[in-house]
Every structure is written in structure tokens, then in C-alpha cells.
KOLSE-750689 format. One line per field, with one value per residue (C-alpha): x, y, z; residue in one letter; residue number from 1. Coordinates in nm, 3 decimals, decimal comma. Layout:
! KOLSE-750689
px	c(X_...)
py	c(Y_...)
pz	c(Z_...)
segu	c(A_...)
fimar	c(NUM_...)
//
This chain:
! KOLSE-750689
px	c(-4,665_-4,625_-4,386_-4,465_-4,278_-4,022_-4,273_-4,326_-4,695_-4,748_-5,045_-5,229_-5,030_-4,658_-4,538_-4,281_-4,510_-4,532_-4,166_-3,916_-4,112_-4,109_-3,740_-3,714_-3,829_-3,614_-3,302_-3,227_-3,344_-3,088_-3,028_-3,221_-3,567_-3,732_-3,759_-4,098_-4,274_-4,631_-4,800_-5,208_-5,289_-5,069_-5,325_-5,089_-4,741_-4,531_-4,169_-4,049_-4,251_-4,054_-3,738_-3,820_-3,881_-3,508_-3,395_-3,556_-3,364_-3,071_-3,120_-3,270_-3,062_-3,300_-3,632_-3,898_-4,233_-4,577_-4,931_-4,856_-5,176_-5,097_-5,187_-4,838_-4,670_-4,704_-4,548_-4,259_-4,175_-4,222_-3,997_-3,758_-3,421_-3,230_-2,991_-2,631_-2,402_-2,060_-1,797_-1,508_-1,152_-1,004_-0,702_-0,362_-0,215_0,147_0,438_0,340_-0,002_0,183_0,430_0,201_-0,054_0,293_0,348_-0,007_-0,049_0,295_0,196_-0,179_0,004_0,284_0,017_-0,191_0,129_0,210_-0,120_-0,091_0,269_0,138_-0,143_0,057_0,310_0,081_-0,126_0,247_0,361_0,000_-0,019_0,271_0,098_-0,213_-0,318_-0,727_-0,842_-0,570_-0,611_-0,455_-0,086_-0,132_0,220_0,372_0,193_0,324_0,694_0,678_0,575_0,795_1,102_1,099_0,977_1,216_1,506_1,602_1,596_1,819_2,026_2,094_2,148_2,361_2,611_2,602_2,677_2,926_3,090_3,053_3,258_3,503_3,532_3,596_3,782_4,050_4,117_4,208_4,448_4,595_4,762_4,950_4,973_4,727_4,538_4,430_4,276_4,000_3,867_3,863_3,647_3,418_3,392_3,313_3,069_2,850_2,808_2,827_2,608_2,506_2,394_2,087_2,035_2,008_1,804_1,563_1,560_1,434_1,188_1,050_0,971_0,849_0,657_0,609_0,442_0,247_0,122_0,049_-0,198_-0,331_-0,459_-0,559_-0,798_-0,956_-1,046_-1,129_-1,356_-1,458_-1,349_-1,152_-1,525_-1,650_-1,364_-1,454_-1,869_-1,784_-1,546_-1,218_-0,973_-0,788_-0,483_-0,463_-0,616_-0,399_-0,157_0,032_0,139_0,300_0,461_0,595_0,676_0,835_1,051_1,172_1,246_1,435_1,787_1,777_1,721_2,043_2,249_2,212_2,272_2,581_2,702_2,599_2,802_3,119_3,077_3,047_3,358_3,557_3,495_3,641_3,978_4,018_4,021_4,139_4,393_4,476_4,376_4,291_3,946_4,115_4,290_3,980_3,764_4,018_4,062_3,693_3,696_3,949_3,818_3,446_3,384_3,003_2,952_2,914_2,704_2,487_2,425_2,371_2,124_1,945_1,906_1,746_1,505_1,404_1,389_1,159_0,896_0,933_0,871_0,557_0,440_0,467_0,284_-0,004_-0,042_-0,073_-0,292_-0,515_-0,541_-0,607_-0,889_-1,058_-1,059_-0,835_-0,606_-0,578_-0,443_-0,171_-0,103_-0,079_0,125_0,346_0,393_0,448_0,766_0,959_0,846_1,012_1,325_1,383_1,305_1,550_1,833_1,817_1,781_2,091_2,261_2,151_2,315_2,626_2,655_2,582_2,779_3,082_3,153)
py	c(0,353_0,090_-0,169_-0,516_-0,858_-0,677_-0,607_-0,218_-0,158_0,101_0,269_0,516_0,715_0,695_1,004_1,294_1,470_1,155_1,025_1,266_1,174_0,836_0,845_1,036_0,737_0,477_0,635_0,525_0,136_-0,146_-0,349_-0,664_-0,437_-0,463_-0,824_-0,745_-0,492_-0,532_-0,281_-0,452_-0,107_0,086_0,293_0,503_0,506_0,790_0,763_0,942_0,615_0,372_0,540_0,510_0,122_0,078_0,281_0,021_-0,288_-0,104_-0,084_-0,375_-0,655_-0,911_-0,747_-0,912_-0,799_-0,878_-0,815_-0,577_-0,529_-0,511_-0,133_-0,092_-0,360_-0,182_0,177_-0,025_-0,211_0,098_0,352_0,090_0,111_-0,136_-0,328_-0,320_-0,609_-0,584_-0,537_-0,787_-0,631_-0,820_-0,994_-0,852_-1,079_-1,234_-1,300_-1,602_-1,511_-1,211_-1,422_-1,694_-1,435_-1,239_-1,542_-1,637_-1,281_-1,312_-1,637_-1,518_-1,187_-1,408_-1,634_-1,308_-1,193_-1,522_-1,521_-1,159_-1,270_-1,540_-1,322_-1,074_-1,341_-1,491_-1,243_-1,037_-1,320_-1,394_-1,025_-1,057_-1,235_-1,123_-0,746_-0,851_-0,678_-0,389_-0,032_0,016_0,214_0,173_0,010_0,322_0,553_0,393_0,413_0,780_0,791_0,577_0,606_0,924_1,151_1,026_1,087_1,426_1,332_1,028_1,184_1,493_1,269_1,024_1,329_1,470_1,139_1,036_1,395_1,357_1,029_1,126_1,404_1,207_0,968_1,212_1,385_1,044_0,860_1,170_1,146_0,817_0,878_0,625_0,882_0,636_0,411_0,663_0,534_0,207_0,265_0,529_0,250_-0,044_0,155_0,285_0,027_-0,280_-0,095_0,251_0,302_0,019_0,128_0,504_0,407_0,190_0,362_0,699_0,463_0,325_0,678_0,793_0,583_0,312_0,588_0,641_0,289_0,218_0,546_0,474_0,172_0,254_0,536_0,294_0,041_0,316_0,494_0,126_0,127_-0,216_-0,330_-0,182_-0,317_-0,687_-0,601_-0,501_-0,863_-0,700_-0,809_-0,548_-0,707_-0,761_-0,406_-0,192_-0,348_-0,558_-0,198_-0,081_-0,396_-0,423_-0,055_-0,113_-0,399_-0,212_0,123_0,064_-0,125_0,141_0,370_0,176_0,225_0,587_0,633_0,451_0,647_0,961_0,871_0,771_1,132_1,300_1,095_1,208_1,586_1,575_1,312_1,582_1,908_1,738_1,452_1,564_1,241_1,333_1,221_0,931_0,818_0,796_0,601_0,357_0,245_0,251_-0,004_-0,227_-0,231_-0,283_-0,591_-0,727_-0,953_-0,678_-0,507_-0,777_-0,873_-0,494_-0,488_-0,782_-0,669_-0,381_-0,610_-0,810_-0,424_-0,301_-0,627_-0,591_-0,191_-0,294_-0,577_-0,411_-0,109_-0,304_-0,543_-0,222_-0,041_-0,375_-0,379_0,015_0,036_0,386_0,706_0,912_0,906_0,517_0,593_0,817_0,570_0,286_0,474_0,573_0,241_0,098_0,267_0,202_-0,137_-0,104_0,015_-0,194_-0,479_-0,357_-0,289_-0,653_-0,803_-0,626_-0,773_-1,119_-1,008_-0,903_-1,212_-1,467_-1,308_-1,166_-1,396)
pz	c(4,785_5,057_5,176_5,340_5,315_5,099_4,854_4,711_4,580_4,306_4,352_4,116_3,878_3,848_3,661_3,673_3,983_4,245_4,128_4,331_4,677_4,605_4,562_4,860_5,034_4,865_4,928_5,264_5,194_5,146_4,818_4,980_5,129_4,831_4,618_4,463_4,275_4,285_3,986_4,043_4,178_3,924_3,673_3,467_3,417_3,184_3,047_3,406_3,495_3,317_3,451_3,787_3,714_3,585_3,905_4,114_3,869_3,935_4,340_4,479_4,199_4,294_4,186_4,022_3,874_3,976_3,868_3,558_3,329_2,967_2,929_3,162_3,015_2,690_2,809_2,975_2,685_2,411_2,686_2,900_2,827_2,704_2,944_2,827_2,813_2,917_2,620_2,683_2,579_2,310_2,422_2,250_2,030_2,127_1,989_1,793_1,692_1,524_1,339_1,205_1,098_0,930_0,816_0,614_0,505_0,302_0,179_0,080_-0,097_-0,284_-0,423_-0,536_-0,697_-0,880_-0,996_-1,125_-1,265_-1,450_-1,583_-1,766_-1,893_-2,059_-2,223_-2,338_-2,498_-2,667_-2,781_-2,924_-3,191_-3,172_-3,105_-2,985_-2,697_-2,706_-2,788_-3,132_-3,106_-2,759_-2,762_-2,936_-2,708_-2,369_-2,517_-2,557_-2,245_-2,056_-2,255_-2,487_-2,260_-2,000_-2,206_-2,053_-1,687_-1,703_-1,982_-1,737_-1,392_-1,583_-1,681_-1,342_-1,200_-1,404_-1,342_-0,927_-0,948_-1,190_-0,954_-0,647_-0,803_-0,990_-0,652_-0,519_-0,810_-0,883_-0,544_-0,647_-1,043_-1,144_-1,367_-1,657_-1,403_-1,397_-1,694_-1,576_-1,258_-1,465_-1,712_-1,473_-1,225_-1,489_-1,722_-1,429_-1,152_-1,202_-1,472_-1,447_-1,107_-1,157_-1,460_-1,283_-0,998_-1,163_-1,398_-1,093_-0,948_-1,263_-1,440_-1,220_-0,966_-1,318_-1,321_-1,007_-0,970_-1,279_-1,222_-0,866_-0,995_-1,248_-0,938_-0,745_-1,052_-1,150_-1,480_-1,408_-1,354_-1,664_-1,883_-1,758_-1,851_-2,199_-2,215_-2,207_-1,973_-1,815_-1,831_-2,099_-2,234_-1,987_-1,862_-2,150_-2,353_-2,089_-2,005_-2,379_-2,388_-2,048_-2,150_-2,461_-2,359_-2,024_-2,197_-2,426_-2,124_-1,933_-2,250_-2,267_-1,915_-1,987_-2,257_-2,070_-1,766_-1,959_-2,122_-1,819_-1,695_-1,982_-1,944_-1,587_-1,734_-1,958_-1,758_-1,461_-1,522_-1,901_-2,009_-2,418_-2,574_-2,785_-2,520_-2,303_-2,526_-2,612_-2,282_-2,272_-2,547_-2,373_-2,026_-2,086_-2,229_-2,395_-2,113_-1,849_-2,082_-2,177_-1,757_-1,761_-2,017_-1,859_-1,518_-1,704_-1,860_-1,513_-1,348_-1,620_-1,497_-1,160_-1,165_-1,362_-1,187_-0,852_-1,009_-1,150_-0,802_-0,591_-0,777_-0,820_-0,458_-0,371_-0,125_-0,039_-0,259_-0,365_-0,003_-0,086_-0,434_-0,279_-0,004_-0,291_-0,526_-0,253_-0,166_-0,493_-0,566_-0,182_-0,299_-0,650_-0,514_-0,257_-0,520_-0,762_-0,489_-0,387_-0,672_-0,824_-0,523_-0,586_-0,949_-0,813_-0,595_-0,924_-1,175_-0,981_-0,721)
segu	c(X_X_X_X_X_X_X_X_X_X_X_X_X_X_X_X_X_X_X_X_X_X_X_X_X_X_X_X_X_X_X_X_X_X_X_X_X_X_X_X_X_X_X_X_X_X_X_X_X_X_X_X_X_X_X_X_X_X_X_X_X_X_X_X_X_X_X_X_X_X_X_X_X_X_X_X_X_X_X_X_X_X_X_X_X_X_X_X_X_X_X_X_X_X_X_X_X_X_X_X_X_X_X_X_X_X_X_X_X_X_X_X_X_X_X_X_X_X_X_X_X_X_X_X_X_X_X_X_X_X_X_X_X_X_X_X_X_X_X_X_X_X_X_X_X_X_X_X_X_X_X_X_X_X_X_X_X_X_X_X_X_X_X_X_X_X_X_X_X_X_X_X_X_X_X_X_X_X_X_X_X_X_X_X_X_X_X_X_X_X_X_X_X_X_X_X_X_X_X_X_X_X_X_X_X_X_X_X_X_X_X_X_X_X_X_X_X_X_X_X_X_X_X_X_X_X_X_X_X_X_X_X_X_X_X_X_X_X_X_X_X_X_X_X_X_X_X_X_X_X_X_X_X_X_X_X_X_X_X_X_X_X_X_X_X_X_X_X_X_X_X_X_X_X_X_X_X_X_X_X_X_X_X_X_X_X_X_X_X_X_X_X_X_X_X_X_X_X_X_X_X_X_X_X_X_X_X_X_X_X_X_X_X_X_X_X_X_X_X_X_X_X_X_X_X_X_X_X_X_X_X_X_X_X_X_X_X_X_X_X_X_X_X_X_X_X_X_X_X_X_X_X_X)
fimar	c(1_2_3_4_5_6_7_8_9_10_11_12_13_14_15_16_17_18_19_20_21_22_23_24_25_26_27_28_29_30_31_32_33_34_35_36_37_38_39_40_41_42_43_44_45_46_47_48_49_50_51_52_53_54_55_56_57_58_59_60_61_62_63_64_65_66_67_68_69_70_71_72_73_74_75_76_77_78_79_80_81_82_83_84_85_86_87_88_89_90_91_92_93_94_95_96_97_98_99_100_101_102_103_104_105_106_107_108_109_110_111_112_113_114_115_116_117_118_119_120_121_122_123_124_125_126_127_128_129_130_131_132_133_134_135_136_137_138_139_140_141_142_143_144_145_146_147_148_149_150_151_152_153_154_155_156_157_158_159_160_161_162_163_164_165_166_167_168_169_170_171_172_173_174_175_176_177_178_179_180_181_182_183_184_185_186_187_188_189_190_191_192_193_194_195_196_197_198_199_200_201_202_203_204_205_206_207_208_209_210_211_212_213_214_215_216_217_218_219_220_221_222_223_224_225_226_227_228_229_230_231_232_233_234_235_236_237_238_239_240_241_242_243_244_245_246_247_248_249_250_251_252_253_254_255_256_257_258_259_260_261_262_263_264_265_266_267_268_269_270_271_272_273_274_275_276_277_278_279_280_281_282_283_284_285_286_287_288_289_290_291_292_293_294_295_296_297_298_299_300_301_302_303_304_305_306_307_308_309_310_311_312_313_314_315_316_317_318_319_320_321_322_323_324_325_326_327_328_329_330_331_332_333_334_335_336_337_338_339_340_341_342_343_344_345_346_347_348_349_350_351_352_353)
//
């Protein structure tokens, strides 16, 4: 190896055994001794070779090749490392970019849910009258499931309920001898408010949970895909039962829990304030009136769609395996809820105000 005119020549072999000395040499040299590599003299060159070629690139910036036969052109294209290019940092997003994409991404998801909205509309009203493209008793078999089989739960929270308020309230208007009044507030809070709410509440976490997985693990499994090869839409083949059985089984849910509540109620006016069974239910019959229970019955009824609607649109959109069917089932029912609270709000504030 030789310098002149800030040119290096290669000579001979360049391997692992002539490499360290030549290194040794290089060290002490400045980025702008060496401009040119001259390789005319250059026989053989290894990978340690090709190395010692990118150490140079990396030393003297300004290098440039001369003179390289195609035998060595060969081993430094098969062995040279690649040069990397520098990875930019994405720029954070500020505060508008993160609104406007909020923004679009709540548009894009309320047209997806209109869409899906529309969907099941139609086909429950179609297979009303006609049953093609649904599993037979498939309509009976989601009402057992939904509502039957969820008799026992609300049934046994709707007593204790209606027992903890009783309770709380007896304590209170004993104090200032308004002990019939108790049935009035039992009365009103169950059938008005708690009663639909508790009901839809423990629907939602029940068999709206139900739903939502459901359907998630036949995206995820691809049987959605496999009901849509053999011509059946899944909508209307899974989804429609439930949303019949759904919208049948949840006022007669509500009115159970209102019953249930009442009862409760009237065990603690009895052992508590002495107020006697007839007595009870006759101001029952005087302060509740049909219109409350009618508004009660159809919250129920817009509860029972948006429990299933949410249910189906989540699991629609599951992505991953079986984490993204808990993470979608999850989120379907703090989704339901918070629907349902708000909505019964928007109730509250149209029909009692």
C-alpha cells in the first residue's frame, strides 16, 4: 500500500492477514489525505476485504473508486454493506390535527353504525313476514336465552333493590310521619327509573356481553365469511332472532322488575312503618298511573336495540384473536351502559320537564 496525490493504491491481496497493518497506517491520516482509491493492482479481495473498503467510505467522506476489475467488483457488491439512510422522527401531531382526525373517525364510525342500523331494521321488519334465511325456532331459542333464563337475576336484584330503598327511605319519613308516602316514592322510582335501568343495565352485561363475543368469534373464526359464501346474510341469519327475542323479552323483563321492586317495598312498609298489604297496593294503584308505565315500557324497547346494536357493531369490527374478542366484548357493554344512562336522561328531560 502506497500514498501519492491523495491517492491509496491496493496492491496484491487484501484479506484478514494484510488488513490490521494497513489500518495501523491509516489511523493517524486526516479525513481529506486520501480522495482516491486506486484497486488496478488489487488481485484478491475477501469479506475482511470488503470491510476494510467501507472503513475507508467512512474515513476519508470524499472517496472515490478507481480502476476496479470486475472479479473485485463482484466480491464488493455480493459482501458490501448496505449504507443506511437516516430515519426522520415523525412529527407529533397537535392540537388540531388531533381534533379533526377525532373528528372524521366519529363521523366514519356513525356512518358504519347507520349503515348497520339500517341493516337490521330492515331485515326485522321483513322477517317478520317472512322466516327465509333464518334458523327455524331460532326466535324461541334466543328468548330463553335472553329473557327466561334471566328471570332469576333481575327477579332477585329487583327485590333487594326495592328492599335497600324502602329501607332508606322508611328511616327518613318516619322521622316526620309521612309513612304512606313510602309507597309513593317506591312506586314512582321503580316503575319511572329503576326498574328499566336495573333491567337494562343487567341485560346489557349479560346478554349483550353474549352478543357482542359471539359475533366477534364468528369474524374472528370466519364463519361471518362462510355464511355470506353459502348466500346467507348474517344479519339477517344471526342477528335478527336476537333482535326480535331482544325486543320482546326486555318490557316483560322491566315489568317484572317492577313488580319485584314494589314487593320488596312492601315487605319493609309492613315490618317497618305498619303500613298493611291492602293498604299498600291501593296506593300503588292510585299513584302509578299507565302513562309512566307505558314511557317505562318504551324506554325498555329503545334499550333492548341499542344493547343489540352496540353488541352486533363491536363484534363486526373485532380485529385479532381471541384478546380482541375480550377487548371488544368489554367494550361493548361500557358502551351499552353509557348509551342507556344518557338516553334515559334525554327521557327524563322530554317527558318530565
Amino acid at each position: 500500500m502506497k500514498i501519492e496525490n491523495k491517492t491509496l493504491f491496493l496492491e496484491k491481496g487484501l484479506d484478514k492477514v494484510s488488513i490490521p497493518g494497513l489500518m495501523q497506517s491509516l489511523k493517524t491520516l486526516k479525513s481529506d489525505a486520501v480522495q482516491i482509491v486506486d484497486m488496478a493492482e488489487l488481485e484478491t479481495i475477501d469479506s475482511a476485504g470488503v470491510v476494510f473498503i467501507d472503513f475507508l467510505k467512512a474515513k476519508f467522506p470524499s472517496l472515490e473508486q478507481q480502476n476496479v476489475s470486475p472479479q473485485i467488483q463482484q466480491t464488493l457488491s455480493t459482501f458490501q454493506g448496505k449504507s443506511e439512510t437516516e430515519v426522520t422522527v415523525p412529527k407529533e401531531p397537535g392540537f388540531f390535527e388531533q381534533m379533526g382526525s377525532l373528528v372524521f373517525e366519529t363521523l366514519s364510525q356513525a356512518k358504519e353504525v347507520m349503515y348497520l342500523v339500517s341493516d337490521i331494521l330492515y331485515w326485522s321488519i321483513v322477517g317478520l313476514f317472512n322466516k327465509k334465511g333464518q334458523r327455524k325456532e331460532s326466535f324461541i331459542q334466543q328468548a330463553i336465552l335472553i329473557g327466561v333464563d334471566a328471570v332469576p337475576i333481575i327477579g332477585l336484584l329487583s327485590f333487594i333493590l326495592g328492599l335497600i330503598l324502602a329501607l332508606q327511605s322508611a328511616v327518613q319519613l318516619k322521622q316526620f310521619g309521612a309513612d304512606i308516602f313510602l309507597v309513593d316514592l317506591i312506586s314512582v322510582t321503580m316503575i319511572s327509573e329503576m326498574g328499566p335501568m336495573l333491567t337494562a343495565i343487567m341485560v346489557s352485561g349479560r346478554s349483550g356481553s353474549a352478543i357482542a363475543s359471539e359475533i366477534a368469534t364468528m369474524k374472528v373464526t370466519e364463519e361471518i365469511d362462510a355464511l355470506k359464501m353459502m348466500a346467507l346474510d348474517p344479519i339477517r341469519f344471526v342477528v335478527v332472532p336476537k333482535f326480535h327475542a331482544m325486543t320482546v323479552c326486555m318490557p316483560l323483563l322491566v315489568t317484572l322488575s317492577m313488580f319485584v321492586g314494589i314487593l320488596g317495598g312492601a315487605i319493609i312498609g309492613f315490618y317497618v312503618l305498619n303500613i298493611s298489604p291492602q293498604l299498600f297496593w291501593s296506593r300503588v294503584i292510585e299513584v302509578a298511573n299507565a302513562r309512566d308505565f307505558f314511557i317505562a315500557v318504551g324506554k325498555s324497547i329503545v334499550f333492548s336495540w341499542v344493547i343489540v346494536i352496540i353488541g352486533v357493531y363491536y363484534g363486526l369490527n373485532v380485529k385479532g384473536g381471541a384478546e380482541g374478542v375480550g377487548k371488544v366484548t368489554t367494550t361493548s357493554v361500557v358502551a351499552s351502559i353509557f348509551w342507556i344512562i344518557v338516553l334515559d336522561a334525554v327521557n327524563s328531560l322530554i317527558f318530565y320537564f
